[in-house]
C-alpha positions in Angstrom: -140.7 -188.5 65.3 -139.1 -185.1 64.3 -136.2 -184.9 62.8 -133.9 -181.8 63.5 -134.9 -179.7 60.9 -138.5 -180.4 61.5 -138.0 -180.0 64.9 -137.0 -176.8 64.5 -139.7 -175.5 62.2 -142.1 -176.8 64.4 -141.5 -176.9 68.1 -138.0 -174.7 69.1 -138.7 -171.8 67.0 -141.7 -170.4 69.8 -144.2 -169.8 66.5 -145.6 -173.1 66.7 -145.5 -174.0 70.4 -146.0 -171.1 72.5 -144.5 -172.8 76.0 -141.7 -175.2 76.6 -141.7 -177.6 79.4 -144.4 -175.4 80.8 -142.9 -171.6 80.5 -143.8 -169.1 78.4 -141.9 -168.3 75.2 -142.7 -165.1 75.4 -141.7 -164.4 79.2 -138.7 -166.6 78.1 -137.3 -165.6 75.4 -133.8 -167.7 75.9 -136.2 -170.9 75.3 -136.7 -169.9 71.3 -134.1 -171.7 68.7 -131.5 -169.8 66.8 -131.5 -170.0 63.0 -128.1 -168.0 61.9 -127.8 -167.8 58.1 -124.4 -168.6 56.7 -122.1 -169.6 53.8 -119.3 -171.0 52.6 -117.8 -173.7 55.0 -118.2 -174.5 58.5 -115.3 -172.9 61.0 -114.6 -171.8 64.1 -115.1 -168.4 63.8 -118.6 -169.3 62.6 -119.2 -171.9 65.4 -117.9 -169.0 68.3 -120.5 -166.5 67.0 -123.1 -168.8 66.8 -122.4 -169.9 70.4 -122.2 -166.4 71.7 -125.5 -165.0 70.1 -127.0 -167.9 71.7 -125.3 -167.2 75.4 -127.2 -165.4 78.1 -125.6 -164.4 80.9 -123.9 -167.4 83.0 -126.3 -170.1 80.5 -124.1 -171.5 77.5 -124.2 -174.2 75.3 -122.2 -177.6 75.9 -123.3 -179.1 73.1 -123.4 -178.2 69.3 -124.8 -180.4 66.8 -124.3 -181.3 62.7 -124.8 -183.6 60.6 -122.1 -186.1 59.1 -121.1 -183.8 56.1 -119.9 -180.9 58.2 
């Protein structure tokens, strides 16, 4: 079983698994992971960013997930 991190490094990114539930990372670019470096503390100017790099057109994320110390 992966755990986030790992699941990241090895499935999500695209440079491990080239498809994802059957479509091409590459035709599909909206299918690889975001990894946005950052510092300091977690806010809300930080979480808005991050959600609208990862937004593409009409498709945005419902969901964010952290771990327990954020």
């Amino acid at each position: 079983m992966y755990g986030i991190k790992s699941l990241y490094d090895n499935i999500l990114d695209g440079t491990t698994v080239a498809t994802y539930g059957g479509q091409n990372r590459g035709t599909y670019t909206t299918l690889n992971a975001t990894k946005t470096a950052s510092s300091g503390s977690l806010s809300l100017d930080k979480m808005e960013t991050l959600h609208n790099a990862v937004t593409s057109g009409s498709q945005a994320p419902t969901i964010g997930v952290c771990n327990e110390t954020v």
